[in-house]
N, C-alpha and C positions, 0 to 999 in steps of 0.2 A: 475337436470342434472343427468346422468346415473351415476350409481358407478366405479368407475376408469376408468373414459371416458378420450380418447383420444380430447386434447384439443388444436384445431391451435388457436395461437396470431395471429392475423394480424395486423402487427403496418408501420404505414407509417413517411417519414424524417417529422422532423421538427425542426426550427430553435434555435439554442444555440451558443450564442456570433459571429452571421452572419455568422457561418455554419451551410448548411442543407443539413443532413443526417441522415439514420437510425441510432437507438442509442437502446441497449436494457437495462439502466441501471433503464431507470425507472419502467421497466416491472420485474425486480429481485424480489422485494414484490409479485408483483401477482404470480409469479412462486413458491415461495416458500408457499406461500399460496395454491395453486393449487394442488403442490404437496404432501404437508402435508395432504389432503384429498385424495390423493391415485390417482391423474390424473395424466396421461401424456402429459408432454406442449412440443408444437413443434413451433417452431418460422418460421411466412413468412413474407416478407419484400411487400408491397405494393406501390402502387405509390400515394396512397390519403393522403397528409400531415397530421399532428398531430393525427390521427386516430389511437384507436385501436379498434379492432374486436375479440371477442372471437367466435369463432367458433366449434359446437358439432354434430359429424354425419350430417354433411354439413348445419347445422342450425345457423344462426348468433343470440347467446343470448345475446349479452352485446355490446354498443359500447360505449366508450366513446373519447372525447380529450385526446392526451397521455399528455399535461402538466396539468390536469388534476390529475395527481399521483402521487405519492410523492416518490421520492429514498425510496426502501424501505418498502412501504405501500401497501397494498392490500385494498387501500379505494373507496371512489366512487360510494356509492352506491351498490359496485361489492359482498359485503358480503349475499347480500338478494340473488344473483344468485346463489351466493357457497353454500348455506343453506335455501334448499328450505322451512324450516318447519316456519323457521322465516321470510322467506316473505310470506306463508301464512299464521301465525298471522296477519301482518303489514297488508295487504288486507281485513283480518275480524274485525281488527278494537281492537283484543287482545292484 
């Protein structure tokens, strides 16, 4: 990912005690995660339930399920996106 890349969330509703709607509490880890690397996060609201999308120079890097994340957590998998060097380890097998 580029160096203090502009970074859209795209996270869609999903359901919490039979309501569904967008909610951005579990996207707060990724953000601050995101930002601590010097990105800018811009949040859009979709219409694809439990979804979310990181999106970079109109490129979709990451999707996952938002319950999938933890209040809190920037887990998921999402740490080999944020730090390319250690997913090209993980790849080479280092």
């Amino acid at each position: 990912m580029p160096t203090n890349a502009r970074v859209t969330l795209c996270h869609g509703p999903y359901n919490s005690n039979g309501v569904v709607k967008h909610r951005t509490s579990r996207l707060q880890g990724l953000q601050a995660a995101l930002r601590a690397r010097g990105h800018q996060c811009v949040l859009e609201e979709t219409r694809e339930w439990n979804m979310v999308e990181l999106v970079v120079n109109g490129e979709t890097i990451f999707i996952c399920d938002i319950r999938q994340l933890e209040f809190g957590s920037a887990q998921v998998g999402l740490m080999n996106v944020l730090d390319p060097d250690d997913r090209r380890e993980q790849e080479q097998g280092t």
